[in-house]
C-alpha positions as MATLAB code, in Angstrom:
seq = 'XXXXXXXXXXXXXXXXXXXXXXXXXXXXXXXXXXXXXXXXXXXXXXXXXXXXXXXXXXXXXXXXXXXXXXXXXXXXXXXXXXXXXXXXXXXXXXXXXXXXXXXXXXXXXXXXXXXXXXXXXXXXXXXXXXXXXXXXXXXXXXXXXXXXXXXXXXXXXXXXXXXXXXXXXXXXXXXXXXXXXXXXXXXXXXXXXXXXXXXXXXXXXXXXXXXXXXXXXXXXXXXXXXXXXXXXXXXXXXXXXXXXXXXXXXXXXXXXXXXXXXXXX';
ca = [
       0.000    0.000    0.000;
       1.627    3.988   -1.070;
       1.977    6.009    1.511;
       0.195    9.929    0.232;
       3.524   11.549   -1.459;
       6.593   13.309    0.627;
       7.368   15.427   -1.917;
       5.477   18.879   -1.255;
       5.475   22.345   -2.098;
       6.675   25.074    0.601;
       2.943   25.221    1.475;
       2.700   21.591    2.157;
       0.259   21.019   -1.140;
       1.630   17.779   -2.939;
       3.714   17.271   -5.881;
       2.420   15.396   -8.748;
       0.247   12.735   -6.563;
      -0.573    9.464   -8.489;
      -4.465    9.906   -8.326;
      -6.910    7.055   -8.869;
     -10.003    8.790  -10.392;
     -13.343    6.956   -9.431;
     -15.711    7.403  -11.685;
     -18.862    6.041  -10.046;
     -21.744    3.704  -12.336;
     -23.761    6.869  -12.955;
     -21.234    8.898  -14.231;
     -20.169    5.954  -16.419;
     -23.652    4.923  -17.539;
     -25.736    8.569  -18.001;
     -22.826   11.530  -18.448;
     -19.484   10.484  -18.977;
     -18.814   14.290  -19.746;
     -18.517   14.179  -16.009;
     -15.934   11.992  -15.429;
     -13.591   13.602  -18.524;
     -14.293   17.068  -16.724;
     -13.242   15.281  -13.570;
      -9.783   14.110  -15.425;
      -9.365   17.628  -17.085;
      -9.957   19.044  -13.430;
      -7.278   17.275  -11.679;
      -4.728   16.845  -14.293;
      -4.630   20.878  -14.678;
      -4.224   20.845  -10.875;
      -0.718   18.770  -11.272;
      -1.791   14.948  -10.245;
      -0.968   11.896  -12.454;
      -4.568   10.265  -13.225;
      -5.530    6.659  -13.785;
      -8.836    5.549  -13.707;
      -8.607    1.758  -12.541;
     -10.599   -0.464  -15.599;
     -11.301   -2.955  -12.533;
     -13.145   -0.295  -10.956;
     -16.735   -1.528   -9.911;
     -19.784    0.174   -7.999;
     -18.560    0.826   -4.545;
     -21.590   -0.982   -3.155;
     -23.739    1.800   -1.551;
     -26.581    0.364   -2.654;
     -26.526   -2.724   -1.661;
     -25.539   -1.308    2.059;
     -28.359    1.144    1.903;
     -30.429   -1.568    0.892;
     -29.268   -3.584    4.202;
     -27.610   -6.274    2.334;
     -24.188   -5.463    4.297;
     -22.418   -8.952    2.843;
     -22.707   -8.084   -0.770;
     -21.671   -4.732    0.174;
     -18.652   -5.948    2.077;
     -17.777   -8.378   -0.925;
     -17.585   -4.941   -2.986;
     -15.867   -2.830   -0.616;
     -13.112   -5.357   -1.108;
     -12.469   -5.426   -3.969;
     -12.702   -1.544   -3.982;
      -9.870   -1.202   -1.472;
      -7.514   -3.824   -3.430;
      -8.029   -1.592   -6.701;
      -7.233    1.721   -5.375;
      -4.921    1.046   -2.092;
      -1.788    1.409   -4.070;
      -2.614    5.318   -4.993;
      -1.655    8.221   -3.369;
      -5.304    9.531   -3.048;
      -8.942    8.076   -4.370;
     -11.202   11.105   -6.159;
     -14.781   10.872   -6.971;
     -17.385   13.070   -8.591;
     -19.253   12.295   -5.991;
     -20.089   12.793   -2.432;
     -21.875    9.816   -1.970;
     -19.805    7.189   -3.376;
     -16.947    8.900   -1.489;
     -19.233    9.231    1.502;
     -19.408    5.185    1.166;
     -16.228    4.876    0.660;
     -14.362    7.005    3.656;
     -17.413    6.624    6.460;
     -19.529    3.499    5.723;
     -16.880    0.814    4.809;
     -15.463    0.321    7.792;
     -18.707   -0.239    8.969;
     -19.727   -2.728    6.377;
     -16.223   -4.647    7.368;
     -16.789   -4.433   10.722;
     -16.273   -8.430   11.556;
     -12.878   -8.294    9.748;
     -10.836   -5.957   12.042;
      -7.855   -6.649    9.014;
     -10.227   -5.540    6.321;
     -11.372   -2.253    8.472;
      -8.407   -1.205    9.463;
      -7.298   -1.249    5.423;
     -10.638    0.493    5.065;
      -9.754    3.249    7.459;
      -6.533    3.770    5.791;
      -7.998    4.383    2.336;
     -10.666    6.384    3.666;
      -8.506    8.867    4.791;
      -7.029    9.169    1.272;
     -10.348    9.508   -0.392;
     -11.997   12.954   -1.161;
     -14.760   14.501   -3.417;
     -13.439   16.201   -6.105;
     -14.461   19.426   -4.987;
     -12.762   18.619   -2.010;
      -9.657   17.590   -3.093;
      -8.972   20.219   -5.691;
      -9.544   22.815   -2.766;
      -8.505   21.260    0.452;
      -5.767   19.480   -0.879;
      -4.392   20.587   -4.358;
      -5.483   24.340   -3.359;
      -6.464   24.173   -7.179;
      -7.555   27.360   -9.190;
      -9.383   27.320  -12.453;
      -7.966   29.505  -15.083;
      -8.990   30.608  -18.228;
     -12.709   29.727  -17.818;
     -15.909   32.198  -18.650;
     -19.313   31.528  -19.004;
     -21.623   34.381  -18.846;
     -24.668   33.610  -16.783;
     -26.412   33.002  -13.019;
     -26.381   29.548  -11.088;
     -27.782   28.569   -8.097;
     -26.238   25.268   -6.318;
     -27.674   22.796   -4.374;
     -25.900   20.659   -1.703;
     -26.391   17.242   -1.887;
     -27.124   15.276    1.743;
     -23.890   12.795    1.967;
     -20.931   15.253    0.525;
     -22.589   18.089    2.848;
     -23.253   16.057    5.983;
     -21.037   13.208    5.786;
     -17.868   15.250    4.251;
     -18.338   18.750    4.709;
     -18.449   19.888    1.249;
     -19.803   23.298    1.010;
     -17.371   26.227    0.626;
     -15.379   24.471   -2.018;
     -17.526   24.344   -4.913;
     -18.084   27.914   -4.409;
     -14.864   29.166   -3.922;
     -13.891   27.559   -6.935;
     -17.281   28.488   -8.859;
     -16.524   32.092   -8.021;
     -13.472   31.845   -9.884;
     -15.742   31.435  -13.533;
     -15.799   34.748  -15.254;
     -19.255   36.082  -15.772;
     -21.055   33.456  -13.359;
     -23.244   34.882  -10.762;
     -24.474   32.840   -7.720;
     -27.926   33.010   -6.958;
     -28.707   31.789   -3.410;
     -31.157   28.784   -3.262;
     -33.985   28.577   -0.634;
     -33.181   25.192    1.344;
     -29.939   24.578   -0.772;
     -29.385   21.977    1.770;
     -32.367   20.161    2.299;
     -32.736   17.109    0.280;
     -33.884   16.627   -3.169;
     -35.735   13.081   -2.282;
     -33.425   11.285   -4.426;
     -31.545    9.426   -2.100;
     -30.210    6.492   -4.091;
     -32.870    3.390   -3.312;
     -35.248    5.874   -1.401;
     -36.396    7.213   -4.995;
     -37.668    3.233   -6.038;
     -39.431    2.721   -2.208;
     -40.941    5.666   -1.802;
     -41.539    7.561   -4.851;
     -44.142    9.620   -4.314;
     -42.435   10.863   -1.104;
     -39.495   11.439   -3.638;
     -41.585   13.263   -6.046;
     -43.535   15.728   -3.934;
     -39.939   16.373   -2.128;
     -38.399   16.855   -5.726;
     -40.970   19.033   -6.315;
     -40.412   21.484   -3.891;
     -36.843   21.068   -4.537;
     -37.525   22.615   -8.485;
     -40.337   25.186   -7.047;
     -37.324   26.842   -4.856;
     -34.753   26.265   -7.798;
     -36.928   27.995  -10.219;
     -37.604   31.089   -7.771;
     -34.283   31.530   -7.646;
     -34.004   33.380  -10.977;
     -30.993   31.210  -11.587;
     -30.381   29.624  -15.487;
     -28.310   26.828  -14.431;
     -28.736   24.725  -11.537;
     -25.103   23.048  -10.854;
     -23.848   20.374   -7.744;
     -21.338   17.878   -7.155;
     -23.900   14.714   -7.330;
     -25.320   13.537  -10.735;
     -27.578   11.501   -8.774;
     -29.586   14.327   -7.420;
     -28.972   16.484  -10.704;
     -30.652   14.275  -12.643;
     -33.450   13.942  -10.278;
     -34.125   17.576   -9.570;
     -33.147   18.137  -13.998;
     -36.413   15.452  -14.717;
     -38.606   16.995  -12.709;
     -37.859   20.769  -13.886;
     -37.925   19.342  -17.580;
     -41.437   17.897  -16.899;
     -42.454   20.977  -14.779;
     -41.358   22.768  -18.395;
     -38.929   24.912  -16.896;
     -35.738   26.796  -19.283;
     -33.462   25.636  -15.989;
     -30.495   23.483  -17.150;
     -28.545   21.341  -14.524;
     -24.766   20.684  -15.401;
     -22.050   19.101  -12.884;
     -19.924   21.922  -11.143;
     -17.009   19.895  -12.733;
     -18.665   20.400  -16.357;
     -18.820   24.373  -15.583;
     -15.102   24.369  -14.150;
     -13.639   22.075  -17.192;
     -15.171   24.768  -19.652;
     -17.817   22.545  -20.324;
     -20.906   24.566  -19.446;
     -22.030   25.041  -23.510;
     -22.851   21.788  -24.263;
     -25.703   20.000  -23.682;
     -27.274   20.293  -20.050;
     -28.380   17.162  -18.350;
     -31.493   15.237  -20.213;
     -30.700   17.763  -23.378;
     -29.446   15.228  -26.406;
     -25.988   15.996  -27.623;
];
């Protein structure tokens, strides 16, 4: 297993980390644009990137679910692809969120296996995160002329503290104005597996969710979980609103012109 790099600037940021980028199923399946705005992202902050091809879903879930053993078969094989790296990023707070809090939970009757779990955790970040809190990254070069409003998804907020970092790093984007959003915190009613139980629950939360976006006066909603854009992106489409959802990644890898979430390409 690497140790994280001992080569570091004056300011104690690291040199050139070796950086294992997960990508997460979503991101893979509906909008790889994420995960090549991810790559762009971390590259231009100075890390070497691989993205593991033995990379699998990190088993959220299937521990959400309550089906810890499958989820412990998974978060094995998770920690033997990306122990050897310096640090673990995701475009995602959730899968990260599963990854640093919950697996040592799910491995709890293998003290071995936790303790590995620990370890990697504390190597893991959101990419928001990690460009910020430990790459102290600063977009260049990137304009896009229009308002956003940002919503905070439940696990990178509550679980990893995400907040202040997209935002710092948002107000970098020449010509993009912030507009606040009423409850930016509260949850969308996405929530992984919570969506298929409960879905009107999820829908009438979702609802309010786009009702608050859409008084916002924002034109693009942005966040740092395509789970929850895509939610809160179907139900403006079907409410008929002109909002467009992107990744914050998308908008900080220049990407914000193309086609929004649920627009064809």
């Amino acid at each position: 297993m690497n140790a994280p790099p001992s080569v570091s600037r004056s300011d104690s940021r690291p040199v050139s980390p070796r950086v294992a980028l997960f990508a997460t199923c979503l991101v893979d399946a509906m909008r790889p644009s994420v995960g090549f705005a991810a790559l762009k992202l971390l590259r231009d902050a100075g890390c070497r990137v691989e993205v593991p091809q033995a990379q699998t879903c990190c088993g959220q879930p299937a521990f959400n679910s309550g089906d810890t053993a499958h989820a412990a078969t998974l978060a094995r094989h998770f920690i033997e692809t990306f122990e050897g790296y310096d640090y673990v990023v995701a475009p995602s707070g959730s899968c990260i969120g599963m990854t640093k809090v919950h697996y040592a939970e799910a491995l709890a009757d293998d003290p071995a296996w936790a303790e590995r779990a620990r370890r990697l955790g504390e190597r893991s970040f959101e990419l928001m995160s990690f460009l910020v809190d430990v790459m102290g990254y600063a977009p260049a070069d990137v304009k896009l002329d229009t308002s956003f409003t940002y919503h905070d998804s439940c696990s990178g907020l509550r679980e990893l503290g995400v907040h202040d970092q997209p935002r710092a790093l948002l107000g970098q984007v020449a010509g993009l104005t912030l507009k606040p959003l009423e409850g930016n915190d509260v949850c969308c009613g996405f929530g992984g597996t919570f969506c298929v139980k409960y879905a009107a629950i999820s829908n009438a939360v979702v609802g309010e969710k786009a009702e608050a976006i859409e008084r916002s006066g924002a034109q693009l909603l942005l966040g740092g979980d395509l789970g929850c854009l895509m939610n809160m992106a179907g139900k403006l489409k079907r409410k008929g609103s002109n909002v467009r959802a992107f990744h914050a990644a998308e908008v900080l890898a220049g990407m914000g012109g193309g086609p929004a979430i649920g627009e064809e390409g």
